[in-house]
Structures are given as C-alpha cells and as structure tokens.
RODO-2510 file (C-alpha; in nm, 4 decimals, decimal comma):
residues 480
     n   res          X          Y          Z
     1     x    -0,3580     3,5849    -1,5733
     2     x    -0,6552     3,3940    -1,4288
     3     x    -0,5899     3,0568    -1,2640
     4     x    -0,6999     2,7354    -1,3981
     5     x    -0,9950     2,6079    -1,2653
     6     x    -1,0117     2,3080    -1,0837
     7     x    -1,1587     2,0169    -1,1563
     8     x    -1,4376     2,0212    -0,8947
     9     x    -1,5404     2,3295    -0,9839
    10     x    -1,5500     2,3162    -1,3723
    11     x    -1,7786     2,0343    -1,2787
    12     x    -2,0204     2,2085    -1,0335
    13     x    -2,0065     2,5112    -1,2766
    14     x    -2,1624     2,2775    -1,5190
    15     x    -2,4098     2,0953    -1,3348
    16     x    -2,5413     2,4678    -1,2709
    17     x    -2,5734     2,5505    -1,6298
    18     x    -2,8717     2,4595    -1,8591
    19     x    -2,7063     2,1867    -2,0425
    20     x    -2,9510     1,9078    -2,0461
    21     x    -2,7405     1,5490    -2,0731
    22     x    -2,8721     1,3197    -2,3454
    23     x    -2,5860     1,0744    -2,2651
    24     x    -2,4676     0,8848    -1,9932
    25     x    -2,4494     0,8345    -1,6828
    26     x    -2,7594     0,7236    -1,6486
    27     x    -2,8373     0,8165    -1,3401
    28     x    -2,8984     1,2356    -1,5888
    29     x    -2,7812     1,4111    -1,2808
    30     x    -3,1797     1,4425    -1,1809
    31     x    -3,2341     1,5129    -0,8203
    32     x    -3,5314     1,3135    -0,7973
    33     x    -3,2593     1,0273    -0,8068
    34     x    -3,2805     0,9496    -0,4516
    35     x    -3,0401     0,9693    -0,1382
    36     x    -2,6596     0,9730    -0,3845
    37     x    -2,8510     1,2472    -0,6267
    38     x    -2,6498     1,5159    -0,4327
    39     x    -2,3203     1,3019    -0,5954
    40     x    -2,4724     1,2488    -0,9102
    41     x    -2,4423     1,6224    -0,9925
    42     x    -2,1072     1,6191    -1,0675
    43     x    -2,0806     1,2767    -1,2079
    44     x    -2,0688     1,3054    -1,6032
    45     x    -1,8487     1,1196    -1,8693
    46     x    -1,6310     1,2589    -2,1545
    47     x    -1,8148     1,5080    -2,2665
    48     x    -1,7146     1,8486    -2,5073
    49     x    -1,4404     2,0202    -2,2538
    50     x    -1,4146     1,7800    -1,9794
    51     x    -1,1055     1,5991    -2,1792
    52     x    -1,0488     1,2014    -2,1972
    53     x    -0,8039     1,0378    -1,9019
    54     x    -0,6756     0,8068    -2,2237
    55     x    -0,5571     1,0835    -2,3844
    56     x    -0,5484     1,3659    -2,2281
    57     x    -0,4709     1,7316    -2,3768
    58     x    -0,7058     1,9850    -2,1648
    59     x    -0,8758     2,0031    -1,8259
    60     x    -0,7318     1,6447    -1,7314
    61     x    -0,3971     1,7323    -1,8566
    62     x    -0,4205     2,0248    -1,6463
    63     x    -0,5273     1,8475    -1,3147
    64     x    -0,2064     1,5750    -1,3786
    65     x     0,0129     1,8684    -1,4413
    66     x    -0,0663     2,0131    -1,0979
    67     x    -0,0219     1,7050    -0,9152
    68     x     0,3347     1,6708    -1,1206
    69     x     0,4440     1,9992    -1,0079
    70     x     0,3880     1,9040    -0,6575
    71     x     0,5834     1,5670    -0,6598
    72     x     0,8355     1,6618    -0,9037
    73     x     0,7934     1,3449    -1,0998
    74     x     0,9178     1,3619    -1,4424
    75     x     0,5104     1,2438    -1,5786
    76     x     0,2259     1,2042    -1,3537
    77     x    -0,0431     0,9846    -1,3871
    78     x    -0,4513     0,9515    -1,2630
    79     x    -0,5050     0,6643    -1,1690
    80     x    -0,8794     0,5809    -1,0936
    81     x    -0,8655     0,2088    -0,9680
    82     x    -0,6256     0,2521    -0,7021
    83     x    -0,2443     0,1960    -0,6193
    84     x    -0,3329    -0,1521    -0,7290
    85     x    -0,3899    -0,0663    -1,1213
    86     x    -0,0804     0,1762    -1,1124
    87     x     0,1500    -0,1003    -0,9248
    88     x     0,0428    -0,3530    -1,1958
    89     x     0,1113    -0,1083    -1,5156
    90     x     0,4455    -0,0267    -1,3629
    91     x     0,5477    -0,3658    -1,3356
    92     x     0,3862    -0,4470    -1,6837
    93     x     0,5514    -0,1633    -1,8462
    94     x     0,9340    -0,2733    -1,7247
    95     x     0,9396    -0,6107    -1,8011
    96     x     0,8294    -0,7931    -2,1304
    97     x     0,6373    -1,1738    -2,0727
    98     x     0,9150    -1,4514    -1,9589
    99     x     1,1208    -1,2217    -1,8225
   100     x     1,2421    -1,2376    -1,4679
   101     x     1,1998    -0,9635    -1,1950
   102     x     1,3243    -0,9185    -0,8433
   103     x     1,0363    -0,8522    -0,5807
   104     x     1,0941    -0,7954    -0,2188
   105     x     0,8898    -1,0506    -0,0487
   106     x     0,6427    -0,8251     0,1559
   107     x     0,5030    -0,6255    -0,1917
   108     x     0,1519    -0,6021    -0,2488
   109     x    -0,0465    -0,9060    -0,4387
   110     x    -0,1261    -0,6607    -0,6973
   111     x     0,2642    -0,7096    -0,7842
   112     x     0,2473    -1,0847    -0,8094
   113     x    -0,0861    -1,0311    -0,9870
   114     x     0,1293    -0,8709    -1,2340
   115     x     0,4071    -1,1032    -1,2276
   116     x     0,0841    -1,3328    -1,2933
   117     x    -0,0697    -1,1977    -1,5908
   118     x     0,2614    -1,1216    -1,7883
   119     x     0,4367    -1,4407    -1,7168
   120     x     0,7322    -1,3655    -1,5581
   121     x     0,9823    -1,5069    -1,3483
   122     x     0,9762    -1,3978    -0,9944
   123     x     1,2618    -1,3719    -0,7870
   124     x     1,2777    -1,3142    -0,3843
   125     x     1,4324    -1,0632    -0,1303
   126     x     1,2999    -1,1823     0,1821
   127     x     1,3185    -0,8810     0,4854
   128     x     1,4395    -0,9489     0,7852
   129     x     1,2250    -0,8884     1,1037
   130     x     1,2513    -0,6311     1,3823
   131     x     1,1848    -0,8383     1,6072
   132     x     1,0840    -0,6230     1,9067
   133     x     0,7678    -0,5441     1,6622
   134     x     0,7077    -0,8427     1,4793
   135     x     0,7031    -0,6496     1,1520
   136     x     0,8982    -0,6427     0,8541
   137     x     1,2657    -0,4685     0,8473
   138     x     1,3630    -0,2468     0,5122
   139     x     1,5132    -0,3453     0,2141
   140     x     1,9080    -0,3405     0,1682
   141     x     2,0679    -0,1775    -0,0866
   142     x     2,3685    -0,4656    -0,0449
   143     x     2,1241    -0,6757    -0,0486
   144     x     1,9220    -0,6306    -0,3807
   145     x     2,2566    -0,5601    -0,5463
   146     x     2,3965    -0,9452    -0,4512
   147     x     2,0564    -1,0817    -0,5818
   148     x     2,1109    -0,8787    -0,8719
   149     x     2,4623    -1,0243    -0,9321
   150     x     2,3025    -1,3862    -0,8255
   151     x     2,0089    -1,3300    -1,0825
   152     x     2,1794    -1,1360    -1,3924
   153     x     1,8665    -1,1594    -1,6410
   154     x     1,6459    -0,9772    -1,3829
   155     x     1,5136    -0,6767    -1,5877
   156     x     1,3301    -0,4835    -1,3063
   157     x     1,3397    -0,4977    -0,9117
   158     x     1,0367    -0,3615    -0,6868
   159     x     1,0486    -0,2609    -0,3160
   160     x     0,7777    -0,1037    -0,1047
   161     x     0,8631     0,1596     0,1291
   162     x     0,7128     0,2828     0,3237
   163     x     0,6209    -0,0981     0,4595
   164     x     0,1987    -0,0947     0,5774
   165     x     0,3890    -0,0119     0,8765
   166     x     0,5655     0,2361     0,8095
   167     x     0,9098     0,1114     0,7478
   168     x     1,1267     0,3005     0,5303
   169     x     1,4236     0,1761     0,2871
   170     x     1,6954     0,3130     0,1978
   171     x     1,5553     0,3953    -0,1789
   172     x     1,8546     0,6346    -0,3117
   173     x     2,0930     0,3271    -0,2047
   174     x     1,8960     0,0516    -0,3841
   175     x     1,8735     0,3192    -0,6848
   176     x     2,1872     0,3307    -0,7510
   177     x     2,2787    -0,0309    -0,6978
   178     x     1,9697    -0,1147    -0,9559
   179     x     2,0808     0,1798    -1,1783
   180     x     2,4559     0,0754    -1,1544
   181     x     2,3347    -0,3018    -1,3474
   182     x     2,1258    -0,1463    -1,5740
   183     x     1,7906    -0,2258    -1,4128
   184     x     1,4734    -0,0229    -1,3582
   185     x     1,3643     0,0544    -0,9930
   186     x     0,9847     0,0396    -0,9529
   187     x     0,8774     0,1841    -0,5692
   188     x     0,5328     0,0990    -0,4340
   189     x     0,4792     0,3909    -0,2120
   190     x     0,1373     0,3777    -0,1888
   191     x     0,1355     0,4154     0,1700
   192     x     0,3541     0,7182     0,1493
   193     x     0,1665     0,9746    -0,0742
   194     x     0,2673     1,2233     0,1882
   195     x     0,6405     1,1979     0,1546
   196     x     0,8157     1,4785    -0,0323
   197     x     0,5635     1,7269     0,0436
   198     x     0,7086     1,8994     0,3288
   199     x     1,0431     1,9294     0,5735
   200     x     0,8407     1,7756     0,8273
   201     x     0,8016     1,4211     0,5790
   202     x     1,0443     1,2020     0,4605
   203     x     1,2045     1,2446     0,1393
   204     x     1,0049     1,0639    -0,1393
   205     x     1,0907     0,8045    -0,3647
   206     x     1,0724     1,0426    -0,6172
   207     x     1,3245     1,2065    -0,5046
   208     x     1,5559     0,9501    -0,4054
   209     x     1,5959     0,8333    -0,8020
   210     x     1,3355     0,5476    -0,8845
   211     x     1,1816     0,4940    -1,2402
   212     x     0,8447     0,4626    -1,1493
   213     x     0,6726     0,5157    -0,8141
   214     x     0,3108     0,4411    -0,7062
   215     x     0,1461     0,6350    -0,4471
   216     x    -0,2359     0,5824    -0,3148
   217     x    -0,3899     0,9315    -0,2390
   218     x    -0,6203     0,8095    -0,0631
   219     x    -0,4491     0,5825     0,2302
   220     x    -0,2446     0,8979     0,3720
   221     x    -0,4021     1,2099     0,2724
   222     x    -0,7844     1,3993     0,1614
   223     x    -0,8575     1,1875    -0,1107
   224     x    -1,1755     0,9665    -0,2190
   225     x    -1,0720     0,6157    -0,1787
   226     x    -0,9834     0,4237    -0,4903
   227     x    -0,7774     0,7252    -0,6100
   228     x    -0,4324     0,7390    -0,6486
   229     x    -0,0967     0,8175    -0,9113
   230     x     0,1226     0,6751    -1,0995
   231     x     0,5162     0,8304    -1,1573
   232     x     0,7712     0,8221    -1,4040
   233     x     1,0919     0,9376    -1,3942
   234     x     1,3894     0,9402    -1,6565
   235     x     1,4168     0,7451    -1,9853
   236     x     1,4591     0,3582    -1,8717
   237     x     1,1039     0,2904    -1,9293
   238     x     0,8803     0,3256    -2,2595
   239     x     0,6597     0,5797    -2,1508
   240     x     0,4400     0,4615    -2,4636
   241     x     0,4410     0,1332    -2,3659
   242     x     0,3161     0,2503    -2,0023
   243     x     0,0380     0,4479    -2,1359
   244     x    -0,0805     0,1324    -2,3397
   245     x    -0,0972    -0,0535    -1,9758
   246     x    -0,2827     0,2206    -1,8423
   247     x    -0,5324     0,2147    -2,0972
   248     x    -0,5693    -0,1345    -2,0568
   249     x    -0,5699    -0,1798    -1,6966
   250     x    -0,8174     0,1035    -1,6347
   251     x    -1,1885     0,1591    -1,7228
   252     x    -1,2385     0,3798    -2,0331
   253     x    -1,5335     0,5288    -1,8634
   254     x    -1,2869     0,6838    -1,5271
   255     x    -1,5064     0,8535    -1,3112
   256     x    -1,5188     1,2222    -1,3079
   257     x    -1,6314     1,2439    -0,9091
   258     x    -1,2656     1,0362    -0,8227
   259     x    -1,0662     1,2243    -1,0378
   260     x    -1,1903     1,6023    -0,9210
   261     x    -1,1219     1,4368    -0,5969
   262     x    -0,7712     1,3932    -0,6964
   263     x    -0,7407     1,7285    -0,8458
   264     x    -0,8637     1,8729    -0,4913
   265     x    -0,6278     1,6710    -0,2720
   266     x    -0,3286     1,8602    -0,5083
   267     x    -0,4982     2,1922    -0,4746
   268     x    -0,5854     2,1369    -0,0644
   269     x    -0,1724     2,0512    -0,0175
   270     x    -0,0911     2,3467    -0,2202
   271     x    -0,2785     2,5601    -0,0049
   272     x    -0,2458     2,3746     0,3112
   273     x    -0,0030     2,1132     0,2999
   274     x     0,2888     2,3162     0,4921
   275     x     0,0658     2,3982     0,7817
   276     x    -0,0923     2,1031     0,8554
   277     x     0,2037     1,8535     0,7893
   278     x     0,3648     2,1022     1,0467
   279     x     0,1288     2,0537     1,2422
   280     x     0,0519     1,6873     1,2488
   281     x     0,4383     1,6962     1,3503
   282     x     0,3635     1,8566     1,6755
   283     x     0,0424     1,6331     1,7293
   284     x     0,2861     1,3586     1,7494
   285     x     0,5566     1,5070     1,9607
   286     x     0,2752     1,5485     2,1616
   287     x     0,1376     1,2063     2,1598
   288     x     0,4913     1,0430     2,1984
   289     x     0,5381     1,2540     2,5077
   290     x     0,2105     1,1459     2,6822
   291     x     0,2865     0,7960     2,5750
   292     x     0,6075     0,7658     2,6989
   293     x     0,4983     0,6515     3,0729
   294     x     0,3266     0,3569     2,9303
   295     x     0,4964     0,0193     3,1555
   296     x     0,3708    -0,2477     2,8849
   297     x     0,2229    -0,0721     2,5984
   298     x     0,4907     0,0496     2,2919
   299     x     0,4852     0,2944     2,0942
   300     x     0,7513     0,1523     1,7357
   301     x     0,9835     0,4239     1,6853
   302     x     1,2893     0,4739     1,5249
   303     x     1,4520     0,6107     1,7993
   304     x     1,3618     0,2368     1,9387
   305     x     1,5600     0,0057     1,6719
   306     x     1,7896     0,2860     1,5546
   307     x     2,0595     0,1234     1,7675
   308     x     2,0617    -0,2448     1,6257
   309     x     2,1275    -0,4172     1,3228
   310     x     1,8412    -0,3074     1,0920
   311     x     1,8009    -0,2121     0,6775
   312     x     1,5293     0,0493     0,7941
   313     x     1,6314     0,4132     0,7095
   314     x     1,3219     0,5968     0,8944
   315     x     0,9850     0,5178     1,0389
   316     x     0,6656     0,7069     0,8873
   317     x     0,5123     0,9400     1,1952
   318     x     0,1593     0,8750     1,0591
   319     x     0,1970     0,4946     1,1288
   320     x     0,1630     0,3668     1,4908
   321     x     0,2475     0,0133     1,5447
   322     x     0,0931     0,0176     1,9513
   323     x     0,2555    -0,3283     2,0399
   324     x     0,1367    -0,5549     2,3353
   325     x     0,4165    -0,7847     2,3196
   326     x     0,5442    -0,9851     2,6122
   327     x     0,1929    -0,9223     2,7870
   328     x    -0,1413    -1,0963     2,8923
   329     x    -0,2859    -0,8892     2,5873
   330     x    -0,2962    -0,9603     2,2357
   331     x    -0,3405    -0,7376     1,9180
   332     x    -0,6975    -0,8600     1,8601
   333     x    -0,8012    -0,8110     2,2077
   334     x    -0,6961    -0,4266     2,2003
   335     x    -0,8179    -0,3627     1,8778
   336     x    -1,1478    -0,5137     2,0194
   337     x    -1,1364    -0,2778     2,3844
   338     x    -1,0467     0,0139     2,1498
   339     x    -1,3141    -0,0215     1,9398
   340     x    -1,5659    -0,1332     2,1509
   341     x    -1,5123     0,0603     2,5104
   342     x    -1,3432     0,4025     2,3594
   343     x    -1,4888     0,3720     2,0011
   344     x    -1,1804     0,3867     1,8382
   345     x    -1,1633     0,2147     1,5022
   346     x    -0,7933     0,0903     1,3985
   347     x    -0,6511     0,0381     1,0748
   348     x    -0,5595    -0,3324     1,1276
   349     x    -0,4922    -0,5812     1,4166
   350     x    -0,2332    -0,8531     1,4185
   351     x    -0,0982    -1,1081     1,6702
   352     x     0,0765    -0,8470     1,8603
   353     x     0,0323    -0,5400     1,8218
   354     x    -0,2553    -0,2692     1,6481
   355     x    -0,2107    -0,0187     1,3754
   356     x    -0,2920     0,3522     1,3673
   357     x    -0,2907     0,5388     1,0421
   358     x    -0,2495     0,9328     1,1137
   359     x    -0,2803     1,1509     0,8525
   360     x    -0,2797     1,5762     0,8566
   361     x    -0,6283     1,5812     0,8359
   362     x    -0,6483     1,4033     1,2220
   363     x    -0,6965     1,6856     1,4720
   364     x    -0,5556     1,7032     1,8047
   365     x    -0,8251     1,5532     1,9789
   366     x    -0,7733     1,2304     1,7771
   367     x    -0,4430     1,1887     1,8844
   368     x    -0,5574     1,2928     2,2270
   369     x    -0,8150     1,0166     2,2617
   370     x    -0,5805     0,7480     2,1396
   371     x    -0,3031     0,8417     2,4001
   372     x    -0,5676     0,8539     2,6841
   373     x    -0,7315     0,5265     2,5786
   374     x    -0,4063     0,3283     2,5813
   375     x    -0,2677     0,5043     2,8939
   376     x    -0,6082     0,3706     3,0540
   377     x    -0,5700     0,0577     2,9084
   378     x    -0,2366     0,0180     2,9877
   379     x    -0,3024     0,0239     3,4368
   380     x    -0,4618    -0,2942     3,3253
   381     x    -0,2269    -0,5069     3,1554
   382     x     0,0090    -0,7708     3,2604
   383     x     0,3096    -0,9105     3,1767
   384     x     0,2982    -1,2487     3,0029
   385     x     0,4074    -1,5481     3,1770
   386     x     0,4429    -1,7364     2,8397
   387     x     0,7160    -1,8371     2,6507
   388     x     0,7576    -1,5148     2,3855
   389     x     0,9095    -1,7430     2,1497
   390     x     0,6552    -1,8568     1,9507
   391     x     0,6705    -1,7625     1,5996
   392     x     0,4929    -1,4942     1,4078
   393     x     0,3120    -1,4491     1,0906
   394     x     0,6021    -1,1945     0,9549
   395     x     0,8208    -1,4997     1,0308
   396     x     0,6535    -1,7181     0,8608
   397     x     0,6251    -1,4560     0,5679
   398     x     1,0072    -1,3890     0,5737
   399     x     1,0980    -1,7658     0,5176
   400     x     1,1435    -1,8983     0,2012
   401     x     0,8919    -2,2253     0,1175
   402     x     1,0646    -2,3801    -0,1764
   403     x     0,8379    -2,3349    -0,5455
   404     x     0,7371    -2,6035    -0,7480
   405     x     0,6748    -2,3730    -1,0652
   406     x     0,6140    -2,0394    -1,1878
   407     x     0,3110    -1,8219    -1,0068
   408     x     0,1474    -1,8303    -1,3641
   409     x     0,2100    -2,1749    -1,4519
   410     x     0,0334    -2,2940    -1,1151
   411     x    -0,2288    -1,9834    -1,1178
   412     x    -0,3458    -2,0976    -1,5164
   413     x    -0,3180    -2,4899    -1,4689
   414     x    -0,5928    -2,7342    -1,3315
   415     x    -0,6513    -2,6711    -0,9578
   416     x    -0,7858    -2,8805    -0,6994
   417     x    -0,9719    -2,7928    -0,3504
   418     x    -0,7972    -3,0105    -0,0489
   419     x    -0,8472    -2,9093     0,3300
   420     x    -0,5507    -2,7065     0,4599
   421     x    -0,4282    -3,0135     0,6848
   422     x    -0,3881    -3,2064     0,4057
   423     x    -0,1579    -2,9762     0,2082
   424     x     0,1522    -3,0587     0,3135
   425     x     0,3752    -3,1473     0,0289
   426     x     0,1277    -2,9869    -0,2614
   427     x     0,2124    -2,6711    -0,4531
   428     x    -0,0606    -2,3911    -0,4141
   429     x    -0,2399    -2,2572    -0,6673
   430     x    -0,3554    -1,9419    -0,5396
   431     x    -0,2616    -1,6771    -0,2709
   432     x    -0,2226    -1,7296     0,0926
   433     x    -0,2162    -1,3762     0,3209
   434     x    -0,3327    -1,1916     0,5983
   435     x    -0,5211    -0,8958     0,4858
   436     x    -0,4278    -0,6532     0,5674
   437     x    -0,1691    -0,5813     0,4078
   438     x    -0,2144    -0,8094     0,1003
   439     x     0,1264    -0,9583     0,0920
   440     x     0,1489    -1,3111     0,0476
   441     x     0,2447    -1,5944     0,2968
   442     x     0,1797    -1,8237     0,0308
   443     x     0,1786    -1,7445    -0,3872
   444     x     0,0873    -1,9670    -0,6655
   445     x     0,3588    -2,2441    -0,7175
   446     x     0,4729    -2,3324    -0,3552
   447     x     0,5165    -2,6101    -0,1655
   448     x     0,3071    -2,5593     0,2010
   449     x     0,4733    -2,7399     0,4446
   450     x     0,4163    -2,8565     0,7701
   451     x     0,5427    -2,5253     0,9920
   452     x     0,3484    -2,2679     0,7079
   453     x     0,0453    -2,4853     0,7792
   454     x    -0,0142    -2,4588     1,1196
   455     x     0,0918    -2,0883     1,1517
   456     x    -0,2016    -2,0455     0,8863
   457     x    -0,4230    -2,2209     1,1156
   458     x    -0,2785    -2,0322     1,4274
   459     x    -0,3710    -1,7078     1,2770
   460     x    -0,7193    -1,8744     1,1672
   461     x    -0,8180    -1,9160     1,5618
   462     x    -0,6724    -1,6254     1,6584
   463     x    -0,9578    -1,4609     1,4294
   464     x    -0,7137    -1,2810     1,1822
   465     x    -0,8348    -1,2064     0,8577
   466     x    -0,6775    -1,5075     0,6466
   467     x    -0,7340    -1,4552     0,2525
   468     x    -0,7266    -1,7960     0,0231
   469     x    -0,9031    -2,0327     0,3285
   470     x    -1,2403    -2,0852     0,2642
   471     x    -1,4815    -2,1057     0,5934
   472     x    -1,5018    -2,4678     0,5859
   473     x    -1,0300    -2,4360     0,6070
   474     x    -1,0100    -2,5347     0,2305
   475     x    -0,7582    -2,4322    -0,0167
   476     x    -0,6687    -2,4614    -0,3976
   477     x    -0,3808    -2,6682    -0,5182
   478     x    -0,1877    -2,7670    -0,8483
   479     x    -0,3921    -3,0609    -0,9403
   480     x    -0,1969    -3,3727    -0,9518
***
C-alpha cells in the first residue's frame, strides 16, 4: 500500500504541474514576485483536493490524523493562529457566558482574553514561588480541589504546565480531583509540545487525563511559528460546540505554507523524534556536567528544589533558567554580555536570572557555546553585598490585589488614561504583564495598589518589557 503523501509535498507536486491559478492568493505563485516568490509556490487556498481546515474530510484530515496518532489524543486539531486561538476555543468550548471558571494565576492572557469575550467569572489559584529562582512553583492537586469545594459553580479549571519555565504540575493529580467534581480540565501546554513523544520527555498532559490540551509546535520543536494543536480527549466537552469556536476564532482562509509545516514537524518526529530527543538528553547531561563548577552562576534543576516544600512534579530539560541571584549581576545585564560579547540570543531576561529554550533541533555546539560563555562569565562575577530581600515580579504576580468587578465588565465599560502614580485605589481596565510570558500582574477589574505600583515601575527602570504602560508611564482605568 503506498503511503499518504504529505502535505508539503502534495503542494510542491502541484506547484510543478501546469495548473494555471485563476484564484487567489494573489500573489499567482509567479516567480517574478520578488524576494518571498520562492514561498509563494506552495502557498494556495482551498482548492479541488487540497481539502478545507473547517471541515475537513481528505488531505487535511489526513495531516490531523497523523499528528493524532503521535499524541494519542482522542481528536486533534490545526490550529493556524497559534496556542493562543486553541487556548481561547478550549476555554470557550467548556464554559457557557456567566459561568465561572478556575484559572491558575500564571496562565496565558489569551485565557483571560477568553474569560473576556465570553463573560465569565474568573476565579484564582495563585502559585507559590521557588524562591531560590524567583519563578513560579506548580499547581496542587489539593489545592485546585479546595478551590473547587470553595467555588462549587466553577464549570472548568485551567493550569499551564509546563510553566514558560519549565515547571511541571502534577496533571494526573489535578485530573482526577477536577474529574472527581464533575469538572473539565483544560491544560495549556503550549510550551511542552515535546512531552509524550519519547522516554527521554515527560509524560504529556495527554496522557495524564485532561479534556483538552493546547500545545504550540512551534515554541519547542521544527515548526513555522504561529503553528500549533489543539486536543480533545473523552466525552465532557461538545466536540461540536468546539469545532464552532474553531471556526470562529480562526481565519477561513488558513494558510497552506503553516499547515504543511505542521504536517512536516509530525512526519520529521516520526522519523526522527527517538534519536534526537535521545540525543538532546545527552547534550544536557553534558551541559549540566560542565556547568556544575560554576561559584555564582545556577543552573534550576529539579534535583535543586526536589528536597523542599514545592507543588512542582518535574522540570522541562529544554528550559534553562541561568540565575544570577545573590550577585553583582542582574538578568538584564547577562542577557545583554550574552548577546552582545558571545552572540548568544536568549529567550527572555528577567530581574534575576535568563532563559534558554533548547529544543532537539540544537546541536552540540549550541549547548557547548552556552556552557563556555557562562563559565567565562562566571570568573567575573561577584557576590552581592545587597540586601536579597527585595521583592520580585513573580511575587508581586502571586499576590492577590483585591477586584472591583468582572475582567469583562471593566474591559467593555468607559475607560480612562491616568499616569501609573496616580492609580492607587482605581480598578484597571486593561492588562498589566511582563512579556514574556504574557501572564498578567494586573487584569481588567483590579484595584492597583501602592506595593503593585512601584514593582511596575521597578521593572520599568530595570528595562523589562512591561505590557499595558504606555512610554509616557500611563495606564487605562474604569472611568469613574
């Protein structure tokens, strides 16, 4: 029996037939189109044998089949405008408007956008910190299921894991404490696409029994970015009523270049996957080993917290929270001698420490230029002779500012534009965060106080990326 073909190359078979397109894009796949003609080749829309993502029943169907049988997911879903679309349909799909749901503080704004748009009623699990880090802890299972028994009329409860950090819950736990009250179980896992795949990964969130989990393809493994999938497991949520969000949340003209790109990554892991996830294992053996001399510089592990008080279950290899804690150094000024002396570009830079996303597509020489650049950097650093008790962003993040309304009532009502300074006491009327991530210091509805205020402003001079301050340090309020 012949094989399938692939997306990719049913396209490039067809942009090396005769067929002459009288139909979009516009762009007619001509390669007098300039420098992206090469791209355009393979960029056509719905036409005879290339299927519709809205309803899919051939080649399409095909491509989401193969990336099912990978995960294991009862349904799989392309999803063409990121984790983002996918965590908003999931949400969407589990909860009907005025209902309330149970979010874990640290999710994505694309879950509060949801909460946003369909009216509901948001309720808070606020994780701890590991402190040594200054990053967010995991989610308890105990935890969720006394919030649960706190909030009865909750009708769906999200948790991300892995954290932007890496941080992993313990997702089979919360399952079955969500499962056990009759709730659905929505997992963004968008920064662990990689998870299930292999011995050498943890085990999914497929796997470990939630309803619907979102993974972006492209944040952890050879994938276009703005491509990712959407899973659904068992029969607690209206698959129907899922594909109606999907339709709705996505374009109706998906583009063919993003989803062949998709199809690919699924056909690359079948192919590939074992080998290289084994091997990106023993690229970071190898990296923890030449690390392990550093005096100030740390490398967050598991092995680190493992012995204290903490929800976390696991610690994704591919993320590398280097921390300069307790030193002369801070976040931003690595992330700037990285990038500017050794040419090393990081994912993200907070107050104290950098982030390193690893993937099995990085080599051994990438891991080897990262360990020599921080054991080089690290001869040069000092330990701080200032108080270490300031307080973090994360800190801020994990304490709950009391809310003055619903995030839709204060996102859809009259606004105002104040200076931050003069906030204190006024309910916000849009989002407040560091990005990255995207999780929200502030959301729609809460009172800033005096301590949120000048963290904000901390974080402004240290030159972090702050999301809802304008230049001039204005924000929107509820109007009075």
């Amino acid at each position: 029996m012949t094989a399938a073909k692939s997306l990719y190359q049913a396209l490039s078979d067809y942009a090396a037939s005769d067929f002459y397109p009288y139909h979009m894009p516009g762009h007619k796949r001509n390669p007098a189109g300039g420098e992206m003609a090469d791209y355009h080749r393979i960029d056509v829309t719905e036409i005879d044998g290339f299927d519709n993502l809205h309803q899919a029943e051939g080649i399409l169907k095909e491509a989401q089949l193969r990336a099912n049988r990978l995960y294991g997911a009862d349904e799989t879903f392309f999803m063409v405008n990121g984790g983002s679309g996918g965590a908003m349909a999931a949400v969407m799909a589990a909860t009907d408007p005025m209902d309330e749901i149970l979010i874990a503080r640290n999710c994505h704004k694309s879950i509060y956008h949801a909460v946003i748009l369909q009216g509901l009623i948001a309720r808070y699990y606020y994780p701890k910190m590991i402190s040594e880090y200054d990053i967010c802890d995991g989610v308890s299972a105990d935890g969720i299921g006394a919030l649960l028994d706190t909030y009865p009329e909750v009708k769906a409860v999200v948790v991300t894991s892995p954290t932007y950090e890496g941080v992993l819950s313990d997702i089979p736990g919360i399952a079955a404490v969500v499962h056990e009250r009759g709730k659905i179980l929505i997992v963004d896992e968008a920064h662990g696409s990689h998870f299930g795949l292999s011995s050498h990964m943890p085990q999914g969130a497929i796997a470990g029994g939630a309803d619907l989990v979102i993974h972006s393809l492209h944040k952890t493994l050879p994938a276009m970015t703005q491509t990712a999938l959407l899973h659904v497991n068992g029969d607690r949520v209206d698959r129907e009523k899922l594909k109606g969000y999907l339709c709705m949340l996505q374009t109706s003209s998906p583009s063919y270049v993003l989803m062949a790109s998709m199809d690919f990554c699924m056909k690359f892991l079948e192919e590939q996957g074992q080998e290289r996830f084994a091997a990106m294992r023993g690229h970071y053996e190898s990296f923890c080993e030449k690390t392990e001399s550093l005096r100030h510089i740390r490398i967050g592990k598991m092995t680190k917290v493992s012995q204290k008080r903490h929800a976390l279950k696991g610690w994704d290899l591919g993320k590398l929270v280097i921390s300069v804690k307790g030193t002369n150094m801070s976040g931003k000024e690595l992330d700037d001698i990285l990038r500017d002396t050794y040419h090393l570009e990081m994912e993200m830079a907070s107050e104290t420490y950098v982030l390193a996303i690893m993937t099995l597509m990085d080599e051994a020489a990438g891991w080897q230029r990262l360990a020599d650049a921080l054991c080089e950097i690290d001869g040069r650093i000092e330990e701080s002779t200032e108080d270490e008790g300031a307080a973090s962003v994360k800190k801020v993040v994990g304490s709950p500012l009391k809310s003055r309304m619903p995030l839709a009532r204060a996102f859809h009502g009259e606004w105002e534009t104040i200076p931050l300074g003069e906030a204190a006491g006024r309910a916000a009327a849009g989002f407040i965060n560091l990005y990255p991530p995207g999780s929200p210091i502030v959301a729609p509805g809460e009172i800033l106080d005096e301590p949120v205020i000048e963290r904000i402003e901390e974080c402004r001079r240290a030159g972090l990326n702050i999301q809802g301050v304008s230049g001039q340090g204005e924000i929107v309020v509820v109007a009075l």
